[in-house]
Structures are given as C-alpha cells and as structure tokens.
C-alpha positions in Angstrom: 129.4 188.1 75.2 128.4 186.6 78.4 126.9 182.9 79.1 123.2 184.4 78.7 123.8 186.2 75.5 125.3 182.5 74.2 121.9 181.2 75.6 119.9 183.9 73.2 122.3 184.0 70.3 120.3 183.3 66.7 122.6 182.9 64.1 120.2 182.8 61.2 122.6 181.3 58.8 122.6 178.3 61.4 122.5 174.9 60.7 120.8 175.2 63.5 117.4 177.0 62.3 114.4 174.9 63.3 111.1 175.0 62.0 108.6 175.0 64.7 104.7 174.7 64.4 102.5 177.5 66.0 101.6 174.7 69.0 105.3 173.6 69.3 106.4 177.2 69.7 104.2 178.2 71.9 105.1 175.1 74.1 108.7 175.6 73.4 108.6 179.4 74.9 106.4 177.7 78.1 109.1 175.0 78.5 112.0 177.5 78.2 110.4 179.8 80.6 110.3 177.4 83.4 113.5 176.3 83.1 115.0 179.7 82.7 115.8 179.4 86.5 118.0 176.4 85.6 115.4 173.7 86.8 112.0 172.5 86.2 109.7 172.6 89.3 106.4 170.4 90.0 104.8 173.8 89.9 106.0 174.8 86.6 105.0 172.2 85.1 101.7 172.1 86.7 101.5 175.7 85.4 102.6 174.4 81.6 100.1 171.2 81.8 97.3 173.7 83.0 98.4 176.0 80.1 97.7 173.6 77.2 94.8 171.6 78.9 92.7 174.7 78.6 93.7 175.8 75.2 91.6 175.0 72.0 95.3 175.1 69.9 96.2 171.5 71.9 92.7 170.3 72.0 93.1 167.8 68.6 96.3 166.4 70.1 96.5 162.7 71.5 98.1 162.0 75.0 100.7 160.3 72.7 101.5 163.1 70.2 101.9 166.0 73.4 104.4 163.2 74.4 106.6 163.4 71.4 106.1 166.9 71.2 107.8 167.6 74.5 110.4 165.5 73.6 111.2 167.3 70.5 110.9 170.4 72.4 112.9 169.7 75.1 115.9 168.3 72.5 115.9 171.4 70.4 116.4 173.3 73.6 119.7 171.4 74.3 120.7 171.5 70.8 119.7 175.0 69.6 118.9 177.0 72.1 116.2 179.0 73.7 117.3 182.0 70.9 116.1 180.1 68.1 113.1 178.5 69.3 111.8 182.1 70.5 113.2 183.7 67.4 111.4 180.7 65.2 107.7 181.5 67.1 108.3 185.3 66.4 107.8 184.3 63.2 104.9 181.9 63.8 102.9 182.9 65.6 99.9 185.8 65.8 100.7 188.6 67.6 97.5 187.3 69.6 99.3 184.1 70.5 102.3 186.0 71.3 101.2 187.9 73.5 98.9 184.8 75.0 102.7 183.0 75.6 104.4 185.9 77.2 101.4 186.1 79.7 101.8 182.2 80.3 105.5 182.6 80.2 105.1 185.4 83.2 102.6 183.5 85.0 105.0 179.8 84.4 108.0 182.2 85.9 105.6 183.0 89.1 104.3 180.4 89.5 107.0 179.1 92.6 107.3 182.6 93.7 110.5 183.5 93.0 111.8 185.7 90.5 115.5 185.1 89.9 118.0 187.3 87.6 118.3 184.9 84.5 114.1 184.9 84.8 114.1 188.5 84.6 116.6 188.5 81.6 114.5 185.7 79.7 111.2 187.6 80.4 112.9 191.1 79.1 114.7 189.1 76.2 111.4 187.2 75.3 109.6 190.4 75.3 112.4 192.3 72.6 112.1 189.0 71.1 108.0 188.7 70.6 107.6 192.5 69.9 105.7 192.9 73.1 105.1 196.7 74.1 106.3 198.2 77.4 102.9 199.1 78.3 100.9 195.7 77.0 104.1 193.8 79.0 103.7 196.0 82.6 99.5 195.8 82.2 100.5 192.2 81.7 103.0 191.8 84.6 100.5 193.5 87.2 97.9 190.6 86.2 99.9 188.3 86.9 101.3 189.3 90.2 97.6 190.2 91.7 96.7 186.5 90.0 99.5 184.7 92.2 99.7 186.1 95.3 98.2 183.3 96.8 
C-alpha cells in the first residue's frame, strides 16, 4: 500500500467514521482538493470562497458558523482522512451535488495552473469515489480547462 492509498483508505468499521452534513461535505471535498498538492494557495482558496459565496446551499450560514465549519473540516482531514470525508459525502450528497463538487474540485485543482501527480490521483480517486462517469468526468474536465486558460 503506498503513502496515497493510506491517504484514501476507509475502514468502515473505523472509529474514525464521521458524519458529515451535505454543506460540510461538499466543503470538505473543495478543501481536500486544494490541498491535494500538499499546500493551500491564495488561489485556491479564492477558488473555494468563490465556490460557496455563489451557492444557495451556504446562503443561510453566518460569517461565524462558515468559520467553525472550516475548522471542523480542516480537523477531520488531519484526523481521518481525505478517504472518509469523500466516502461520507458519497453517501450524502445528490448525485447532482456530486457531480457540482467534482466540477469545483477540477476547477479548485486548476485554478494555479498546475496539475501535479497526487492532484491527478485525488481527482481519479474522487471520481471512483463519487460514481462520476468517464464520459460526464472528461465533458467535465474540457470545461474546465477552456474556463481557465486565462
């Protein structure tokens, strides 16, 4: 098993299971994404801030509860994993919403215009993981490179 499989590894019968609402999975797979590259740029998070400001799902949260909700986020990452959290939203959210994230997720991964190996392998592994199709996932891909070649 190699360090990324660890990274992706769901043990269901985990302590570890979380329990996730539709908004923090969805955020949870946006965080992950940008950091798949092993750091966080002002870009990224641009692109994650952009993400939720425009979507109706975040719309009834305060300033102070986004807050906290990164922070959860961001601690069940270190603790459990990127595999659970994405493994959790499978089961949460619509396949709509799913495949909403994985366009966000491709366009967070862009979004500093460089596409590294373990971004490649989160995007495929997200992909297996959400039950997006080959063909809705390349149609989604080519969107998202014409959108950011600026």
């Amino acid at each position: 098993m190699g360090l990324f499989d660890k990274f992706f590894n769901v043990d269901e019968t985990s302590s570890k299971q979380v329990n996730l609402s539709k908004e923090e999975s969805f955020l949870g797979i946006l965080i992950a994404a940008s950091a798949s590259d092993g750091h966080l740029s002002k870009i990224e998070f641009l692109s994650i801030s952009r993400a939720f400001n425009s979507s109706k799902m975040f719309s009834h949260l305060t300033e102070m509860q986004l807050k906290q909700m990164y922070e959860r986020i961001f601690q069940m990452l270190q603790s459990n994993g990127v595999g659970n959290i994405i493994h959790t939203a499978s089961k949460v959210l619509s396949q709509e919403l799913k495949e909403t994230v994985f366009a966000l997720a491709i366009d967070i991964v862009l979004a500093d215009g460089i596409v590294d190996a373990n971004e490649k392998q989160f995007l495929d592994k997200l992909q297996a993981a959400i039950g997006i199709n080959e063909a809705l996932a390349t149609k989604i891909v080519e969107v998202m490179i014409i959108k950011n070649r600026t």
